[in-house]
KEGU-514914 format. One record per atom (N, C-alpha, C, CB): residue in three letters; atom name; x, y, z. Coordinates in steps of 0.05 Angstrom, whole numbers. Glycine has a CB too. Layout:
<pts>
@aa = ALA	at = CA	x = X	y = Y	z = Z
...
</pts>
This chain:
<pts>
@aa = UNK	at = N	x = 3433	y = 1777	z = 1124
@aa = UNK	at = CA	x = 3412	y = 1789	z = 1109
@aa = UNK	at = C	x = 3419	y = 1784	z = 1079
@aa = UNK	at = CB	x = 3409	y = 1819	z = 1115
@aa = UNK	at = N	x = 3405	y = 1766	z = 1066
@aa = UNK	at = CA	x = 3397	y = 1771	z = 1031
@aa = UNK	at = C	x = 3392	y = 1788	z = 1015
@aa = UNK	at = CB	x = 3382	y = 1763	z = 1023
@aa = UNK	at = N	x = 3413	y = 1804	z = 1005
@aa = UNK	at = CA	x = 3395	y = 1823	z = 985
@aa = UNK	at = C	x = 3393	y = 1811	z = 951
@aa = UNK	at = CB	x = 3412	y = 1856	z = 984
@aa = UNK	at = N	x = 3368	y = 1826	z = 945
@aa = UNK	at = CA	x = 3379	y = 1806	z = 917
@aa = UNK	at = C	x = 3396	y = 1833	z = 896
@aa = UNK	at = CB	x = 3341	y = 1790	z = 894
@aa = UNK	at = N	x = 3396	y = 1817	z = 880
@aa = UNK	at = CA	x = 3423	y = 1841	z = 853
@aa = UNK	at = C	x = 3403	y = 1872	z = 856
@aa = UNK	at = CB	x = 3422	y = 1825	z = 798
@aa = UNK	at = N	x = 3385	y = 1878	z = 854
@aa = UNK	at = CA	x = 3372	y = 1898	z = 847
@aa = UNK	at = C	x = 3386	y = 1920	z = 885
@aa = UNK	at = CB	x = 3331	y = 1886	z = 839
@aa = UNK	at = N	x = 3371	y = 1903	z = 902
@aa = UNK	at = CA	x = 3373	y = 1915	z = 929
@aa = UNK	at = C	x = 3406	y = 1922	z = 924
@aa = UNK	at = CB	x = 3363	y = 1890	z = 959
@aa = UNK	at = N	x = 3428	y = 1900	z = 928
@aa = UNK	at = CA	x = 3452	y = 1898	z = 926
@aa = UNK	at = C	x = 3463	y = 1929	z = 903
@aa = UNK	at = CB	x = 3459	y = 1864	z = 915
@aa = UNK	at = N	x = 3450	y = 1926	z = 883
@aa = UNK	at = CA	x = 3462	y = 1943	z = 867
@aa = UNK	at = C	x = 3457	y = 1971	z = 881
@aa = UNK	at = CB	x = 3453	y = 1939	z = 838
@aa = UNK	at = N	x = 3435	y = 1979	z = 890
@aa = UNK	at = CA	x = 3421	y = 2004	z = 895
@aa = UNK	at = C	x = 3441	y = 2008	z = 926
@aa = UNK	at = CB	x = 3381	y = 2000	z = 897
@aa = UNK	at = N	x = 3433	y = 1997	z = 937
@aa = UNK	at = CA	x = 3456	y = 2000	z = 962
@aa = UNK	at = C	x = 3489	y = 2003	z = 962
@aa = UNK	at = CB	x = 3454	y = 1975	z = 978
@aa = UNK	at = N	x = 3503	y = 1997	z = 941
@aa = UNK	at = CA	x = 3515	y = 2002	z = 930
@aa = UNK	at = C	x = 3531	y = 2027	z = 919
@aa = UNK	at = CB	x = 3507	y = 1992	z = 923
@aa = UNK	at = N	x = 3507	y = 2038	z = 900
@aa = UNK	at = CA	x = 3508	y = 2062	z = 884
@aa = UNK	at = C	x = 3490	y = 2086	z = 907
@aa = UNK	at = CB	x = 3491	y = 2054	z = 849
@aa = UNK	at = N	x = 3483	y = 2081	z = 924
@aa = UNK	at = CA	x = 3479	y = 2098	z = 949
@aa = UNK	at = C	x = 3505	y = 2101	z = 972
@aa = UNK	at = CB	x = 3453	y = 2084	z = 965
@aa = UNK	at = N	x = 3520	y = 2086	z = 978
@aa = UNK	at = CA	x = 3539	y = 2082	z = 992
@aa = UNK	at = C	x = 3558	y = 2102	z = 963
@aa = UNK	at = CB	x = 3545	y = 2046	z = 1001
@aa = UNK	at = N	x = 3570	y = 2098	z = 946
@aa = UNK	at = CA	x = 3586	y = 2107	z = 926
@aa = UNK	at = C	x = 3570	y = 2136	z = 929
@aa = UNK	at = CB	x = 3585	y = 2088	z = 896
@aa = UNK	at = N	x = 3556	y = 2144	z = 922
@aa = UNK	at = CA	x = 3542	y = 2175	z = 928
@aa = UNK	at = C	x = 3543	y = 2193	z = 953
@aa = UNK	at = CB	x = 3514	y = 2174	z = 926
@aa = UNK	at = N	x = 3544	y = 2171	z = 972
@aa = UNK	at = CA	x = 3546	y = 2190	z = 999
@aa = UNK	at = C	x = 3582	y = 2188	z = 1009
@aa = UNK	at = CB	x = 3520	y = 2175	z = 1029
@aa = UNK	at = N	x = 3592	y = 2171	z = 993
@aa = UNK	at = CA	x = 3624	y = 2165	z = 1002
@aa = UNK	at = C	x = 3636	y = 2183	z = 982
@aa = UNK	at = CB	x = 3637	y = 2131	z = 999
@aa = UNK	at = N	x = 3630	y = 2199	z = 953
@aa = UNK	at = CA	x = 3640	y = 2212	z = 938
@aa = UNK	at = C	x = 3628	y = 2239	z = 938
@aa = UNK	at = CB	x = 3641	y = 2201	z = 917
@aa = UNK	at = N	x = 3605	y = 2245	z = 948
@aa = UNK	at = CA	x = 3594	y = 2270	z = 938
@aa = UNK	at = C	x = 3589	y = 2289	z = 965
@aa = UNK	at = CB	x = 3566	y = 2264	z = 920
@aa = UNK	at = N	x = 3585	y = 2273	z = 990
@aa = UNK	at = CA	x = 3578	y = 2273	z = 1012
@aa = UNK	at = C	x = 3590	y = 2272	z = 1041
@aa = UNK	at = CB	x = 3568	y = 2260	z = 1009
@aa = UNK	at = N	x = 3618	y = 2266	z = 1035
@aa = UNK	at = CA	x = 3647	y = 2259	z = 1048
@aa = UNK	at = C	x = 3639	y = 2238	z = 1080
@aa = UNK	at = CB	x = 3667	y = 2297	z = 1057
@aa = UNK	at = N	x = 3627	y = 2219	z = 1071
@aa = UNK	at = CA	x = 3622	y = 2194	z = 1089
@aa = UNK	at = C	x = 3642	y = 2173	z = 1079
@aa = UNK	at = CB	x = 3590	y = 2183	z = 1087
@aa = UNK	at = N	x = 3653	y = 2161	z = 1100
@aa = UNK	at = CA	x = 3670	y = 2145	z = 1092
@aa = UNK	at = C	x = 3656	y = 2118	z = 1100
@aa = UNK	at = CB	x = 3696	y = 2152	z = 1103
@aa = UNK	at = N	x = 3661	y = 2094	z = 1077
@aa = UNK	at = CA	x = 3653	y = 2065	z = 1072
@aa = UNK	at = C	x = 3654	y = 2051	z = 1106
@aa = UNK	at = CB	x = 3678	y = 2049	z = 1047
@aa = UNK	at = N	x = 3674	y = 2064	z = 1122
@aa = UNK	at = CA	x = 3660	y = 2048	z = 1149
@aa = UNK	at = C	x = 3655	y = 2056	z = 1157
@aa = UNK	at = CB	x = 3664	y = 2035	z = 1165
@aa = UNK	at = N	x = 3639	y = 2091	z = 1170
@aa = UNK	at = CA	x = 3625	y = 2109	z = 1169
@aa = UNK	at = C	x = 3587	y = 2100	z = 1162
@aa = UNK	at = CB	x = 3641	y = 2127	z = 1148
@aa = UNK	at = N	x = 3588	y = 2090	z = 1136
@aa = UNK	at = CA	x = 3570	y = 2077	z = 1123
@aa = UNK	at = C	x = 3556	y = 2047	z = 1136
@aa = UNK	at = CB	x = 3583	y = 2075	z = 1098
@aa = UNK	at = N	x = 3587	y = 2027	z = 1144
@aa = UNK	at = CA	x = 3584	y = 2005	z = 1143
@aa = UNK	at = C	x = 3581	y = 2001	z = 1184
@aa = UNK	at = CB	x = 3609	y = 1992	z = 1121
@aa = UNK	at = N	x = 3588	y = 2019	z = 1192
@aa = UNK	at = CA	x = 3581	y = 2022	z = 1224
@aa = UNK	at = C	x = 3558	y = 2030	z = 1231
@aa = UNK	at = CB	x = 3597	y = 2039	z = 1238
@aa = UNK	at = N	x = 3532	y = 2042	z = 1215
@aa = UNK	at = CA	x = 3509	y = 2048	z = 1227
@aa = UNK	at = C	x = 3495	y = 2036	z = 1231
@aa = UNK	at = CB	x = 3498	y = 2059	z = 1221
@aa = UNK	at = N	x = 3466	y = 2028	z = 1235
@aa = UNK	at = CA	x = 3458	y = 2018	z = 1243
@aa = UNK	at = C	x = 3429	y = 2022	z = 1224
@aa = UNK	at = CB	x = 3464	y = 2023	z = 1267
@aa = UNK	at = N	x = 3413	y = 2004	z = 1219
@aa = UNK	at = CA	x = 3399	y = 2001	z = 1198
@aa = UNK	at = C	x = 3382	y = 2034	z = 1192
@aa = UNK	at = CB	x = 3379	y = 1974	z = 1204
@aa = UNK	at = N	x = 3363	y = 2034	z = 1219
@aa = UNK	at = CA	x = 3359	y = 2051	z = 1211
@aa = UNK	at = C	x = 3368	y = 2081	z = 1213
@aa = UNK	at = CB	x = 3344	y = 2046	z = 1212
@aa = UNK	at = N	x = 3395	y = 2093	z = 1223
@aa = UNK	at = CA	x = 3409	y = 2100	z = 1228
@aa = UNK	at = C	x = 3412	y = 2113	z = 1199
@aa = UNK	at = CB	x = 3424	y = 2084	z = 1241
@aa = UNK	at = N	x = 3423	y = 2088	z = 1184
@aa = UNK	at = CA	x = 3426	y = 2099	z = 1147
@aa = UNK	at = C	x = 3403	y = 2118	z = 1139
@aa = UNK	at = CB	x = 3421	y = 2068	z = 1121
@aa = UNK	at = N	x = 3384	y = 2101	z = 1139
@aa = UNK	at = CA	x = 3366	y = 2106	z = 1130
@aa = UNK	at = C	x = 3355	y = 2138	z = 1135
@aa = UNK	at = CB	x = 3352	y = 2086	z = 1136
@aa = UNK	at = N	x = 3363	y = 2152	z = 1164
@aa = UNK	at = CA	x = 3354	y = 2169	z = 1169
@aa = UNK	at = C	x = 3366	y = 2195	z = 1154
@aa = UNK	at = CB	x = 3354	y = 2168	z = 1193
@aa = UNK	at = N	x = 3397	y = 2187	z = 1152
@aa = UNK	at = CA	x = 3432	y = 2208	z = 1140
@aa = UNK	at = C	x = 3407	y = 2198	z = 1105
@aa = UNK	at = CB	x = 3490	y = 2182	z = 1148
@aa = UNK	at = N	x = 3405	y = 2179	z = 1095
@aa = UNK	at = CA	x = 3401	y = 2180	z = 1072
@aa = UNK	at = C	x = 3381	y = 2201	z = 1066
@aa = UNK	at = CB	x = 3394	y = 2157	z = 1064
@aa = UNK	at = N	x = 3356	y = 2211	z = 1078
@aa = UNK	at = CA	x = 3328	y = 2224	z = 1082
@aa = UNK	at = C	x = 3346	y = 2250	z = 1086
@aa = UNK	at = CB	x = 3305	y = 2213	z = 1110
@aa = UNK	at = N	x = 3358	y = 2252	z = 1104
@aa = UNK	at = CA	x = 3367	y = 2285	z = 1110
@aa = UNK	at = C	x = 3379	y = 2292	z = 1080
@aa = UNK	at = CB	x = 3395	y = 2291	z = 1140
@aa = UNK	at = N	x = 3398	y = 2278	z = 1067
@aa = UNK	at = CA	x = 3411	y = 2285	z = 1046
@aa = UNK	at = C	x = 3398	y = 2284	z = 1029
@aa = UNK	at = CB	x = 3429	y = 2275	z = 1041
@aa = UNK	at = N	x = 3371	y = 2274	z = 1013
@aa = UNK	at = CA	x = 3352	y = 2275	z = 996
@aa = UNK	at = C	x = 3348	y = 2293	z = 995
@aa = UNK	at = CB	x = 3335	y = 2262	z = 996
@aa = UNK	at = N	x = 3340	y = 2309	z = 1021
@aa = UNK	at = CA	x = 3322	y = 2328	z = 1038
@aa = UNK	at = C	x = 3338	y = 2354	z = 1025
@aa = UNK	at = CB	x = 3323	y = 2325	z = 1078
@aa = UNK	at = N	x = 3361	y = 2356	z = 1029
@aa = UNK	at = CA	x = 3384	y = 2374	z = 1034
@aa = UNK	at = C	x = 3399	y = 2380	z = 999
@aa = UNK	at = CB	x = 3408	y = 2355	z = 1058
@aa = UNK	at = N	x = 3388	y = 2357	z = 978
@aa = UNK	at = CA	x = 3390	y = 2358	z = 951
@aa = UNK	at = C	x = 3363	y = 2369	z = 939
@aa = UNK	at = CB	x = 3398	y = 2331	z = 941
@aa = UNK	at = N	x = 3346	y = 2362	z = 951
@aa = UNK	at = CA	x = 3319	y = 2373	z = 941
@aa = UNK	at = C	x = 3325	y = 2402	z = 941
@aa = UNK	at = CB	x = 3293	y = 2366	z = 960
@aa = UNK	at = N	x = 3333	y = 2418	z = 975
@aa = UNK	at = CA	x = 3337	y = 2445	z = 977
@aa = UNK	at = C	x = 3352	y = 2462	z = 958
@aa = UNK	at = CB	x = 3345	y = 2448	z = 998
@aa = UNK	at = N	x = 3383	y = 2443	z = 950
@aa = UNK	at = CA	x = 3399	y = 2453	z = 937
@aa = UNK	at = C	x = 3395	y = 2452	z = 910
@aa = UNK	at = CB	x = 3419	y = 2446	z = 943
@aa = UNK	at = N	x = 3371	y = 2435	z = 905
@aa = UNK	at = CA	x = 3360	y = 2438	z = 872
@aa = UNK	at = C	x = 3335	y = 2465	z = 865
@aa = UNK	at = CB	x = 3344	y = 2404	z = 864
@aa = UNK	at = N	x = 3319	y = 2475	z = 885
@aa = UNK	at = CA	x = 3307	y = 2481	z = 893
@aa = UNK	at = C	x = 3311	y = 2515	z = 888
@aa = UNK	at = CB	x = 3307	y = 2467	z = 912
@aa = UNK	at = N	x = 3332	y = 2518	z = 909
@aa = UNK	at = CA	x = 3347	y = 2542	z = 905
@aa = UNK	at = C	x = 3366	y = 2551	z = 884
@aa = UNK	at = CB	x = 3359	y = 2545	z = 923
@aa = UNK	at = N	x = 3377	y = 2531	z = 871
@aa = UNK	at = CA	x = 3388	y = 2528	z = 842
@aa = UNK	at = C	x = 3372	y = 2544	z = 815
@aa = UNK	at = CB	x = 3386	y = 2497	z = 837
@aa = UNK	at = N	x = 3350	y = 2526	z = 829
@aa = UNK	at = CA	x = 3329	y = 2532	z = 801
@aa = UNK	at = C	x = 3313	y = 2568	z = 814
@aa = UNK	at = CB	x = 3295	y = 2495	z = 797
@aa = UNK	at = N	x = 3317	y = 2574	z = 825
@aa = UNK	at = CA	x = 3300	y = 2599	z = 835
@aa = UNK	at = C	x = 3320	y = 2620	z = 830
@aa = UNK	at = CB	x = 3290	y = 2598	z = 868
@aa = UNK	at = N	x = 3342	y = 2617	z = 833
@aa = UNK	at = CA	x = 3367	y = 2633	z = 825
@aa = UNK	at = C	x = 3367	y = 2642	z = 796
@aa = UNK	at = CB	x = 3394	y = 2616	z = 831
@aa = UNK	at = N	x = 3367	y = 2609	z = 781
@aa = UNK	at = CA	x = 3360	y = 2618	z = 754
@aa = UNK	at = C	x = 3340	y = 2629	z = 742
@aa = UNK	at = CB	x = 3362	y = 2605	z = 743
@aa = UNK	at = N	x = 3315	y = 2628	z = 752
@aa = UNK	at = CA	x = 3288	y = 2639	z = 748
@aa = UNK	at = C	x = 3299	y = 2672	z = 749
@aa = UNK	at = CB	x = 3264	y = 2627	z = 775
@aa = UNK	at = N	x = 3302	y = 2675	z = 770
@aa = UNK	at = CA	x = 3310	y = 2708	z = 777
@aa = UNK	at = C	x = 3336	y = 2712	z = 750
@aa = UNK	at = CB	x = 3326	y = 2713	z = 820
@aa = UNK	at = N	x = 3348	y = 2699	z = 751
@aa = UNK	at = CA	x = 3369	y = 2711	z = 732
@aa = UNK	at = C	x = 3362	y = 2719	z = 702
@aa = UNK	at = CB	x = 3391	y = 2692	z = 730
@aa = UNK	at = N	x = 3341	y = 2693	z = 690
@aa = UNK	at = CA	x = 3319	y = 2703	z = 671
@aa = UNK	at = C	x = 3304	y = 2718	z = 669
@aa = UNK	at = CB	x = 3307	y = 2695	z = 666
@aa = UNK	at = N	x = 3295	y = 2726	z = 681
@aa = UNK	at = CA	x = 3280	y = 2750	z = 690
@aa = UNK	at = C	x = 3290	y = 2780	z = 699
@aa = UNK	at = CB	x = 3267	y = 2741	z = 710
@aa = UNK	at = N	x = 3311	y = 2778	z = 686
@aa = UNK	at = CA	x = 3331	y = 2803	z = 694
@aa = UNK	at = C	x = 3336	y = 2819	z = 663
@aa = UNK	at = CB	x = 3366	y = 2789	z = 709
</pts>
C-alpha cells in the first residue's frame, strides 16, 4: 500500500498518540487489521470527546459557584 507524505505523516502522529497517551504498543498498532484500527481509533475520539466534555461541564459548575 502507497501512502503519500500527508497519509504517511497523519498515520504516524496517530500511532505516536495512541502509543503515548493511550498505552498501545507500536505492534499492538502494527498487528491489526485495517479496519480493526480504525474502529480503537473512533472509540478513542469517542472517549476524548467525553473526557473533554465533562471537563468543560465541571468547569462551568465551578464558575458558577
Amino acid at each position: 500500500m502507497l501512502m503519500s507524505h500527508e497519509e504517511l505523516t497523519s498515520h504516524m502522529q496517530t500511532n505516536f498518540a495512541l502509543i503515548k497517551f493511550h498505552n498501545y504498543t507500536l505492534e499492538d498498532l502494527e498487528n491489526m487489521v485495517p479496519w480493526e484500527r480504525e474502529v480503537y481509533i473512533i472509540l478513542v475520539e469517542n472517549w476524548i470527546k467525553e473526557q473533554n466534555d465533562q471537563a468543560r461541564e465541571r468547569a462551568s459548575k465551578q464558575r458558577g459557584k
